[in-house]
C-alpha positions in Angstrom: 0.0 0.0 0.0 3.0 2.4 0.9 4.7 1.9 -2.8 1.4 2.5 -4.4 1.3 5.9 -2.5 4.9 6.8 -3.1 4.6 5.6 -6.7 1.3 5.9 -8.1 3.3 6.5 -11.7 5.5 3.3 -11.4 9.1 5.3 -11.9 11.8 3.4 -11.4 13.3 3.4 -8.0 16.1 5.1 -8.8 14.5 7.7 -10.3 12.1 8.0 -7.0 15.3 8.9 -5.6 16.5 11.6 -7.5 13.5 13.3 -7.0 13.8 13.0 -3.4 17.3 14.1 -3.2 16.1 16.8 -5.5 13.4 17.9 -3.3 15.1 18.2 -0.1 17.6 20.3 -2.0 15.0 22.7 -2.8 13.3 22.9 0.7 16.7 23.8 2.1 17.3 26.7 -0.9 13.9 27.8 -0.1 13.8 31.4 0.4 10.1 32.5 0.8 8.3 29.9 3.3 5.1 30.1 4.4 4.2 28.4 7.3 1.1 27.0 8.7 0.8 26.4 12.5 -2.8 24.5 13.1 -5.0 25.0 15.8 -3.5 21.4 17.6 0.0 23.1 17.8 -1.4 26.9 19.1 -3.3 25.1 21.4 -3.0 22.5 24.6 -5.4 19.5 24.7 -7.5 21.6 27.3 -8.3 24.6 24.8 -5.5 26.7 26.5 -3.0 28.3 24.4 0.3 25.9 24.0 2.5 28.9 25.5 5.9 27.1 25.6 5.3 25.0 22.4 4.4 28.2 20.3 7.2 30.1 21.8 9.6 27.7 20.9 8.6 27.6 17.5 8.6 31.3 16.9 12.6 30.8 18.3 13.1 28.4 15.5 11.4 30.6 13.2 14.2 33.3 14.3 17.0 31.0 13.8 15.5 30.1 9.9 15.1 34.4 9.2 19.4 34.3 10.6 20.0 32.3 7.9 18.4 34.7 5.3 15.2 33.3 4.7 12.0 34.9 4.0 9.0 33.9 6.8 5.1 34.6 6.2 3.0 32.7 9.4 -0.3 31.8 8.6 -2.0 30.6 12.0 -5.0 29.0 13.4 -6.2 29.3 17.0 -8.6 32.8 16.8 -12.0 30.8 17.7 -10.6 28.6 20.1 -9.0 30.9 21.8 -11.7 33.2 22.1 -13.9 30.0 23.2 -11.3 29.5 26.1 -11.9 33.0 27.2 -15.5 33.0 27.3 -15.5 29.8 29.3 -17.3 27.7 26.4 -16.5 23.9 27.2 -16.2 22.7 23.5 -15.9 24.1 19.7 -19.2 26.3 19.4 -21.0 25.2 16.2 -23.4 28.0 15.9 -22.1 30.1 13.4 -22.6 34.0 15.3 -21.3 32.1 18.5 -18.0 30.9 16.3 -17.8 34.7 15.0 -17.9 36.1 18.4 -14.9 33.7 19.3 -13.1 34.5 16.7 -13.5 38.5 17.7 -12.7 38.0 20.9 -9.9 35.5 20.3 -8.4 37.1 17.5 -6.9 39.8 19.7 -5.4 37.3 22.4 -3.8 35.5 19.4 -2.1 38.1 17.8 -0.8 39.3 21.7 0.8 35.7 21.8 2.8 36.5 18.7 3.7 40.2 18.9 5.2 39.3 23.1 6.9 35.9 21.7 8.9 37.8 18.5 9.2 41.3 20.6 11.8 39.3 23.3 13.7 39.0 19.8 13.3 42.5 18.7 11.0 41.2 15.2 8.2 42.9 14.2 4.6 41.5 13.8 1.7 42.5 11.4 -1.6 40.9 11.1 -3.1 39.8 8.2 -7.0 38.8 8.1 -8.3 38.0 4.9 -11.5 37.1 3.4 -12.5 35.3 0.0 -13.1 38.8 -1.8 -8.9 39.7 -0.9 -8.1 36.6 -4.3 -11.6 37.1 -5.9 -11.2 40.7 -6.8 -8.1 42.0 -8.9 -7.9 45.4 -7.1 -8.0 43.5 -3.5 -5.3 41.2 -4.4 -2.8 43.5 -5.8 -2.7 45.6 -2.8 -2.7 42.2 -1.1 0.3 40.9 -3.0 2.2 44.5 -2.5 1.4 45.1 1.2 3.2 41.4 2.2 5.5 42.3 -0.5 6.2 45.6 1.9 6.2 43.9 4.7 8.9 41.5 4.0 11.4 44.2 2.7 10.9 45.5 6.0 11.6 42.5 8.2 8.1 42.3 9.4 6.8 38.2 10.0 3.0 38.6 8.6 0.4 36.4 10.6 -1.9 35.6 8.3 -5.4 34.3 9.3 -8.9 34.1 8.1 -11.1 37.1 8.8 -13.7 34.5 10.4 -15.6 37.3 12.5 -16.6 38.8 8.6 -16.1 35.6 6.0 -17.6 32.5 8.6 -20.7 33.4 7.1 -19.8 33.2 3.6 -17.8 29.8 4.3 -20.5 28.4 5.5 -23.4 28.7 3.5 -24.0 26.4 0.2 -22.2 27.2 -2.3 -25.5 27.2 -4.6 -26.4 30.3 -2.2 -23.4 32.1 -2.9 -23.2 31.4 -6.4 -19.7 30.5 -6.8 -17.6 27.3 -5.3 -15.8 28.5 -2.1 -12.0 29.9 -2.4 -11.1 28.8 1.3 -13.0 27.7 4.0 -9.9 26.5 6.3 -6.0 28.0 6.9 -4.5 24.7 5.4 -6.0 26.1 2.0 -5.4 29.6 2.4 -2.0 28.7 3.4 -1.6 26.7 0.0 -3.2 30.5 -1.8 -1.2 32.8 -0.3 2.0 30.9 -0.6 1.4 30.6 -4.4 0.3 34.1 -4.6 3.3 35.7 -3.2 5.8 33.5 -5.2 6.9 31.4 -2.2 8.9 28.3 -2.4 7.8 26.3 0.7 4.6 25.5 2.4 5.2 23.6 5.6 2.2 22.7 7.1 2.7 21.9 11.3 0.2 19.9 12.5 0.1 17.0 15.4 1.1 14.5 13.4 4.6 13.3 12.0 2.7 13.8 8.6 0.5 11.5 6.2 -0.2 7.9 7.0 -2.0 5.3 5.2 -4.4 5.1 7.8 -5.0 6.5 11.5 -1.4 6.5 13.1 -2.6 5.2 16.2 -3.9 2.4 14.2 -1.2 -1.0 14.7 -1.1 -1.2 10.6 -0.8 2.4 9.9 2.1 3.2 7.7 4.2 6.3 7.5 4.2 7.9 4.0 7.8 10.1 3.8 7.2 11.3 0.3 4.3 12.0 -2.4 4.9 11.9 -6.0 1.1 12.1 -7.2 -1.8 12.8 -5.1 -4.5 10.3 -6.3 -7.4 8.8 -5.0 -6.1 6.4 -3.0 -4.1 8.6 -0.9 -6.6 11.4 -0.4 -8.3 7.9 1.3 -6.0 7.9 4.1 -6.7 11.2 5.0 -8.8 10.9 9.3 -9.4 13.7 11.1 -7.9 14.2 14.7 -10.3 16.2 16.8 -13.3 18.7 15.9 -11.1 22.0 17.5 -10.1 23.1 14.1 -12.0 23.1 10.4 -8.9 21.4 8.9 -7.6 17.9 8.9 -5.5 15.9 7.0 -7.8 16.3 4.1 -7.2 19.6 4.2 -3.7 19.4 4.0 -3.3 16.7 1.1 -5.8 19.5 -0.5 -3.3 23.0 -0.1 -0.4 20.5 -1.1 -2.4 19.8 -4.4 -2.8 23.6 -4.8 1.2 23.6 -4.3 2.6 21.3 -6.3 0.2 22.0 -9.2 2.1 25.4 -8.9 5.5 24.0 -9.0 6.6 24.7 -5.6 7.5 22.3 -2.3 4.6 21.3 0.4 5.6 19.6 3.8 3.7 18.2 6.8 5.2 17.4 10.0 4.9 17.5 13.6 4.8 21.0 15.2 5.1 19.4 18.5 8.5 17.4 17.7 11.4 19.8 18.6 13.1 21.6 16.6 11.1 20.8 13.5 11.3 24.1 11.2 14.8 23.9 11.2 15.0 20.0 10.7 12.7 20.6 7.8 14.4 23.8 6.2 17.8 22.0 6.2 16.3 19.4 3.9 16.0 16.6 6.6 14.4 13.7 5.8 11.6 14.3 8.4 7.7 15.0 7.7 5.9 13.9 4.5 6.9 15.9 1.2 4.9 16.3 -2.2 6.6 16.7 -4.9 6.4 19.7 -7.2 4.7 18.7 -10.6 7.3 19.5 -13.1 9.5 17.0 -10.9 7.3 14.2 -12.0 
């Protein structure tokens, strides 16, 4: 089952290997990454935020912008944040109750980030976006120019989904809003906005050392290191974790489709495994990497 994922297009082995060796090479040259933290790594198993976890990250995200590297955070965590606050005991499902969350949980997301990166003297800016920000040509271009800006100043963007405004057009059929949804989860507007602004590198940081062929808590579940076609099969293994977030691995195997139809470098790996940014940006064999299409 683990070949047939690995090599869905029956290449020969060697060749599997140069593409493997070629890929870590370009996830080290990467010099625009985008990086996804999910709501499993912002957040501890009782809905409080993962303080030391996220703070260690954000050091490993200094020690990867030392070496030259470009860094654009697009994070989870504003509803269930904001849920922790109010004293909610689960993930609200009513959609006004999930936009007042996110209002109130933005802010406390956003303090977690600019106190982290201030002890190293970084500057933060947040980003919310909506659908409308890639529909529209006018929105996009200032979009595109303002991250653009950012960067050149040494700013670290934190993206994340205006949820308090765009929830309610996420969530309604798409037959109601006329058109099939752009994003409706940060795994996918991760995939966007890394394509959009000419990125190299997605790494998606979830809970999870990356894809398996079925639950990894599962006795026959198998690790799968490296993706050279995303076909039916595998989008099959995808399971979700928990509810806390909107994304899951099916999420993930979708924004790395979004990649590597653009040429560029996805990974997934385990945001709670030490040190794991700079394990993956020095082309380590760790976490489960697509390959670019023009590689295959």
């Amino acid at each position: 089952m683990l070949l047939r994922a690995l090599r869905s297009r029956s290449v020969p082995m060697d060749t599997v290997g140069e593409f493997e060796i070629q890929t870590r090479k370009q996830v080290a040259n990467a010099h625009r990454i985008v990086i996804k933290l999910g709501t499993n790594v912002i957040m501890r198993d009782d809905g409080a935020a993962a303080v030391g976890l996220l703070y260690g990250l954000i050091e490993s995200v200094v020690n990867i912008r030392r070496d030259g590297k470009e860094i654009l955070l697009v994070s989870s965590g504003a509803i269930g944040l904001g849920a922790k606050h109010l004293g909610l005991r689960s993930s609200p499902a009513e959609l006004a109750l999930k936009q007042a969350c996110a209002a109130v949980g933005q802010s406390r997301l956003m303090s977690l980030y600019e106190e982290a990166f201030g002890h190293f003297d970084i500057t933060t800016a947040q980003v919310l976006l909506t659908e409308d920000d890639f529909l529209d040509a006018v929105r996009y271009s200032n979009l595109r120019s303002t991250l653009d800006t950012l960067l050149k100043l040494g700013v670290i963007p934190i993206v994340n989904e205006n949820d308090t405004v765009s929830t309610i057009e996420l969530d309604r059929p798409d037959h109601v809003s006329g058109s099939n949804r752009v994003f409706g989860d940060n795994d996918k507007l991760s995939a966007l906005v890394m394509t959009k602004v000419e990125a190299d590198l997605l790494i998606l940081l979830s809970d999870v050392d990356g894809l398996f062929t079925t639950h990894p808590t599962e006795e026959d579940a198998e690790f799968v290191g490296q993706v050279d076609s995303i076909t039916p099969e595998l989008v099959n293994y995808a399971k979700e974790t928990n509810g806390r977030g909107r994304g899951g691995m099916a999420t993930k195997i979708e924004a790395a489709r979004i990649v590597t139809e653009a040429g560029k470098v996805a990974v997934i790996a385990n945001g709670r495994t030490p040190a794991i940014l700079e394990s993956v940006c020095s082309g380590e064999d760790v976490g489960t990497v697509f390959l670019p299409k023009v590689q295959r």
